[in-house]
C-alpha positions in Angstrom: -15.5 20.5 -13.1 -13.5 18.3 -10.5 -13.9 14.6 -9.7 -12.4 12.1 -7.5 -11.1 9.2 -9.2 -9.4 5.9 -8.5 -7.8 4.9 -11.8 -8.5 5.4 -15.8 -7.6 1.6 -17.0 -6.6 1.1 -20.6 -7.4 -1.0 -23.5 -10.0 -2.4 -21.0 -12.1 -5.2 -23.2 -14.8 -6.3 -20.5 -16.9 -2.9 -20.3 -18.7 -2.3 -23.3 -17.9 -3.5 -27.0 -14.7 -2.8 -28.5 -11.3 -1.5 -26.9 -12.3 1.4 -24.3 -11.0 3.3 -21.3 -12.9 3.1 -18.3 -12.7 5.7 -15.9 -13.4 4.2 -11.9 -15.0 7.0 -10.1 -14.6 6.8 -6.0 -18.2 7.1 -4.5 -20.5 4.2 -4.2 -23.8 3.8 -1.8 -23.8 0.3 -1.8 -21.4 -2.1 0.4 -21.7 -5.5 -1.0 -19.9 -8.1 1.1 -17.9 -9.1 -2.1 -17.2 -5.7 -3.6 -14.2 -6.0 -5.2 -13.2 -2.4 -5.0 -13.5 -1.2 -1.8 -10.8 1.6 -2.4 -14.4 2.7 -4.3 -16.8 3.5 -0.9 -15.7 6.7 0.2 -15.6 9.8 -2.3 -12.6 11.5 -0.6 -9.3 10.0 -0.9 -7.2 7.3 1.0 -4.4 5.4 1.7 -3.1 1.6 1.3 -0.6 0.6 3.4 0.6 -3.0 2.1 2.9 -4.3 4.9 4.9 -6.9 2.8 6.1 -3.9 1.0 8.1 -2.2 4.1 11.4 -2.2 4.3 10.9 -0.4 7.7 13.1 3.0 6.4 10.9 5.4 8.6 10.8 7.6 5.8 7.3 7.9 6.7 7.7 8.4 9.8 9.6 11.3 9.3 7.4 12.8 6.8 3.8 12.7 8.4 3.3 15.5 10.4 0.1 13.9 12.8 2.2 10.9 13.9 0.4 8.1 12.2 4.0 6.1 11.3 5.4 4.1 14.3 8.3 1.4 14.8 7.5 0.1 18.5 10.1 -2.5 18.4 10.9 -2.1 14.9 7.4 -3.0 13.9 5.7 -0.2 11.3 2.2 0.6 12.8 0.0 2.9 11.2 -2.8 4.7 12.9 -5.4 5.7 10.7 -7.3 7.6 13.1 -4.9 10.3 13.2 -4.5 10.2 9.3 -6.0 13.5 7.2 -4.7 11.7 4.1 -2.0 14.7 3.1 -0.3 11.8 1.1 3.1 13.1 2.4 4.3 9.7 3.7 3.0 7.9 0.1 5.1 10.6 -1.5 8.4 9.7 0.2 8.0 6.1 0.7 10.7 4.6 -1.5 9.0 0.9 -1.3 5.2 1.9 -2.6 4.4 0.5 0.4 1.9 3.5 0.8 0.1 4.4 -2.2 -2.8 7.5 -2.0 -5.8 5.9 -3.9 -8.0 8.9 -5.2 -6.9 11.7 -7.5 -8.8 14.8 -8.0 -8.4 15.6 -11.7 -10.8 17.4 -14.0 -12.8 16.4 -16.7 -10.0 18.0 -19.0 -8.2 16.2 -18.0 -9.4 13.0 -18.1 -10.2 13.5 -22.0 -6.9 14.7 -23.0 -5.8 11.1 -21.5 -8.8 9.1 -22.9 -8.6 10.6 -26.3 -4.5 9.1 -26.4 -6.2 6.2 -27.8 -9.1 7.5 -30.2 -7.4 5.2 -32.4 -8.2 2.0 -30.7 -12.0 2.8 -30.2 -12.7 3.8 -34.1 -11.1 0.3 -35.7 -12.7 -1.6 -32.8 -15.9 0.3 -31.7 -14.8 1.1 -28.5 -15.2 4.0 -26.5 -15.6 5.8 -22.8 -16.7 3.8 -19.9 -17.7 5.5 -16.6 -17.2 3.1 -13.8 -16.8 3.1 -9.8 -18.1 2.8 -7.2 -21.4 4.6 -8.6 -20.6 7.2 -11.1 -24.1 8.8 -9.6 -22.8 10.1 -6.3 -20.5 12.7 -8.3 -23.3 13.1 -10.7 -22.4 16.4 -11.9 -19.1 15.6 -12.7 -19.9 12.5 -14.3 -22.5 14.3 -17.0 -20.0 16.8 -17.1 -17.7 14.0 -18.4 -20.1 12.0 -20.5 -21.0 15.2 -21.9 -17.6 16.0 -23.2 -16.8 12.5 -24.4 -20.4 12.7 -27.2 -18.5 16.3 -28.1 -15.4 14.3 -28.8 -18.0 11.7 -30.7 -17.0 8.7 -28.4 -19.1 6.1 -27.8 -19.8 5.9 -24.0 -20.9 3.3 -21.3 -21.8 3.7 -17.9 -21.9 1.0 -15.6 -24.1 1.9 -12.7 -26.0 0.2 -9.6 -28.9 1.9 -10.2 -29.5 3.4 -6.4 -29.9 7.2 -7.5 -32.4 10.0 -8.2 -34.3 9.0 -11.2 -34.3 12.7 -12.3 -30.6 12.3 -12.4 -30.2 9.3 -14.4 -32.8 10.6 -16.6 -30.7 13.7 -17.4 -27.6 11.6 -18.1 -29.4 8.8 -20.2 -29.1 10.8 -24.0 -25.2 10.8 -22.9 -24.9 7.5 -23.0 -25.0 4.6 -25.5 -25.4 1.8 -23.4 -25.8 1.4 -19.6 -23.9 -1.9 -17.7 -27.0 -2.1 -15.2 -25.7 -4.6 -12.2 -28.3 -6.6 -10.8 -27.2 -8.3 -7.1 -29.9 -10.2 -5.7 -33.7 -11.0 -6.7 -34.8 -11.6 -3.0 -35.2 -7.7 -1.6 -34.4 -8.8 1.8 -31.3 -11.0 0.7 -30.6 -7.4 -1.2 -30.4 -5.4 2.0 -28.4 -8.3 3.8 -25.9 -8.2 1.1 -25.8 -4.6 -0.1 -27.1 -2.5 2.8 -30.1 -0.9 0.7 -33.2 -2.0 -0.6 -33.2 -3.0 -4.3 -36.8 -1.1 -5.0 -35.3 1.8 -5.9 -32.9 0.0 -8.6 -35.5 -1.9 -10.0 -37.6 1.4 -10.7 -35.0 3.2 -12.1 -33.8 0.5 -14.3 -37.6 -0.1 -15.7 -36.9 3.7 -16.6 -34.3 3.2 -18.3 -36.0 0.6 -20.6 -38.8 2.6 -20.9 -36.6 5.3 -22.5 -35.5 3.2 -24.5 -32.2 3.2 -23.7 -29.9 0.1 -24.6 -29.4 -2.2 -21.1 -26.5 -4.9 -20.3 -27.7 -6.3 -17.1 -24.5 -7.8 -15.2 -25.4 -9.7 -12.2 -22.2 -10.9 -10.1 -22.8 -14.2 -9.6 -21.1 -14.8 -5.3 -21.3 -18.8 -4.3 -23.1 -19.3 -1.2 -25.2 -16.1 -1.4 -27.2 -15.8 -4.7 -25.9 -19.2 -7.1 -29.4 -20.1 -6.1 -32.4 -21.3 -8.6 -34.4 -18.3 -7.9 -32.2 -15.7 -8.3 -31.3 -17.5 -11.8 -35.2 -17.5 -12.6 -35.4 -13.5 -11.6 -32.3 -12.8 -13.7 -34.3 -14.6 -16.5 -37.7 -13.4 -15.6 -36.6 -9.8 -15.5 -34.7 -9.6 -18.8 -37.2 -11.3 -20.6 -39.9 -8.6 -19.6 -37.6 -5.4 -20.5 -37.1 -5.4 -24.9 -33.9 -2.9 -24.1 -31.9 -5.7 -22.3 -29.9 -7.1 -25.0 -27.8 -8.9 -23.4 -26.7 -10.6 -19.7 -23.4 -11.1 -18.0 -22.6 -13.0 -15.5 -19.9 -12.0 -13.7 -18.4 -14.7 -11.2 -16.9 -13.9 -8.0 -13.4 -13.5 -7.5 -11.3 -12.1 -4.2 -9.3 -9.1 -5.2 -11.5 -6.9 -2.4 -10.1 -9.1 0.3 -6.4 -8.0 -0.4 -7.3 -4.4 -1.0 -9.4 -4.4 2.1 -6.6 -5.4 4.2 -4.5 -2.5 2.8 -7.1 -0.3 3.9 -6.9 -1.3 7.2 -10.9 -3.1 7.1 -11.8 -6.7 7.5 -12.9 -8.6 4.6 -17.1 -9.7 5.0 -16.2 -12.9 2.8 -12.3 -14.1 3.6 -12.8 -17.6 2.9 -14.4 -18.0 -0.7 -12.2 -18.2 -3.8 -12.7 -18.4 -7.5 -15.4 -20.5 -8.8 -14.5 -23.5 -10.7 -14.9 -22.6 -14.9 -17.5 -25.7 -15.2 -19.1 -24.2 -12.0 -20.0 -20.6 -14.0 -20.9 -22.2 -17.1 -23.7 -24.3 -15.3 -24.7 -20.3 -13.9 -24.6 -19.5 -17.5 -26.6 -22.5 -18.7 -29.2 -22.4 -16.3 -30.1 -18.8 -16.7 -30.0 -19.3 -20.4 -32.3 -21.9 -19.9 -35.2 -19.7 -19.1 -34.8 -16.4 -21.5 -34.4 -16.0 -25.4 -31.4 -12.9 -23.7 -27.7 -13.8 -24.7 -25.8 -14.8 -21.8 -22.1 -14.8 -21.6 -19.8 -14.5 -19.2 -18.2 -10.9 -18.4 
């Protein structure tokens, strides 16, 4: 069984309890305007090509068989639309200033790596976390995956968006210990504006989930300007309150990693001038949705 990947991050402390490894699948059906990881979208793998980074060698030049490395003037342009993403000119380039982001690796493989630190996850309660993108869209590989980790006896998380078949996340729920639900937007029109789907689907799925009685973390990214707004706070509070298998909700403030890795993908950036929030800013978030539920609220 083969997936496409984007990284396997280490003693990762923010995704579940305890030390873990999350594994970031590529794949995702949502585009947020603030997504973070936009390396995530497509399945099939790509390049970043950070400019600072050139030393203007030509190596790739050289390398790439399709012509997608020029120096009009000395100047390295890169012409995606000619790119098959062979990954010959990130192979050569002596600078990193091309780097293929996606690997194909199997779930073998992923094991032997995320049982290295077995170790870790029994003193501290840790475990697997599937991550992405939406480890949905390669569902097979990803029950394949969670499947193997419970063999291993690992405890496993999956954080997911909740836009998938419910027959699907049905068959992967007794796989996994506790699901990192994200929850955008309360308004479903606001949803589509900032997402690109309709949150009905997620909502179902996640009342599903609850109804299983499977154990929920809702995280709901937390983007000023777009959703710091009363409402949204009272739905985040009105809709934990209601499901007895939330035990818990993070708020997870904005921050603007996307916007450099969206430049290195060659895309614009939907949000280029917001920053981090101020810490006093997302404990008020904090406070105010704690305000209205009997959930723990913390900040991811």
């Amino acid at each position: 069984m083969i997936g496409t990947i984007f990284n396997i991050q280490k003693f990762s402390i923010n995704d579940g309890p305890g030390i873990r490894t999350t594994v970031f699948l590529k794949g995702c059906p949502l585009h947020c305007l603030w997504c973070h990881n936009p390396e995530s979208h497509r399945i099939e793998p790509e390049l970043f090509y950070n400019e600072n980074k050139c030393v203007g060698c030509r190596e790739c030049a050289r390398a790439c068989p399709y012509g997608c490395h020029t120096f009009p003037d000395g100047k390295h342009c890169f012409d995606r639309s000619r790119c098959i993403q062979c990954g010959k000119c990130a192979d050569i380039c002596p600078s990193a200033a091309l780097e293929t982001v996606g690997m194909r690796r199997s779930v073998e493989d992923i094991m032997t790596e995320v049982l290295k630190d077995r170790v870790f996850y029994e003193t501290s309660g840790g475990g697997m976390t599937v991550s992405g993108g939406e480890p949905m869209l390669q569902f097979d590989f990803t029950l394949a995956l969670l499947k193997s980790a419970k063999e291993h006896g690992l405890h496993t998380c999956m954080e997911t968006c909740g836009y998938t078949d419910e027959d699907k996340l049905r068959a992967v729920a007794p796989y996994v210990d506790l699901f990192l639900y994200d929850y955008k937007e309360t308004s479903p029109a606001r949803h589509k504006q900032y997402t690109g789907v309709s949150n009905r689907r997620i909502l179902k799925n996640l009342r599903t989930l609850n109804d299983m009685g499977c154990d929920i973390v809702l995280r709901c990214p937390i983007i000023p300007t777009l959703n710091d707004r009363d409402d949204h706070f009272a739905g985040i509070a009105t809709l934990a309150s209601r499901l007895p298998h939330v035990t818990e909700i993070n708020v997870e403030p904005y921050h603007p990693l996307g916007s450099g890795k969206a430049a290195m993908l060659g895309r614009e950036y939907a949000l280029p001038d917001l920053t981090f929030p101020a810490e006093e800013t997302v404990q008020d978030w904090i406070a105010r949705i704690a305000a209205q539920t009997s959930v723990p609220v913390k900040k991811a």
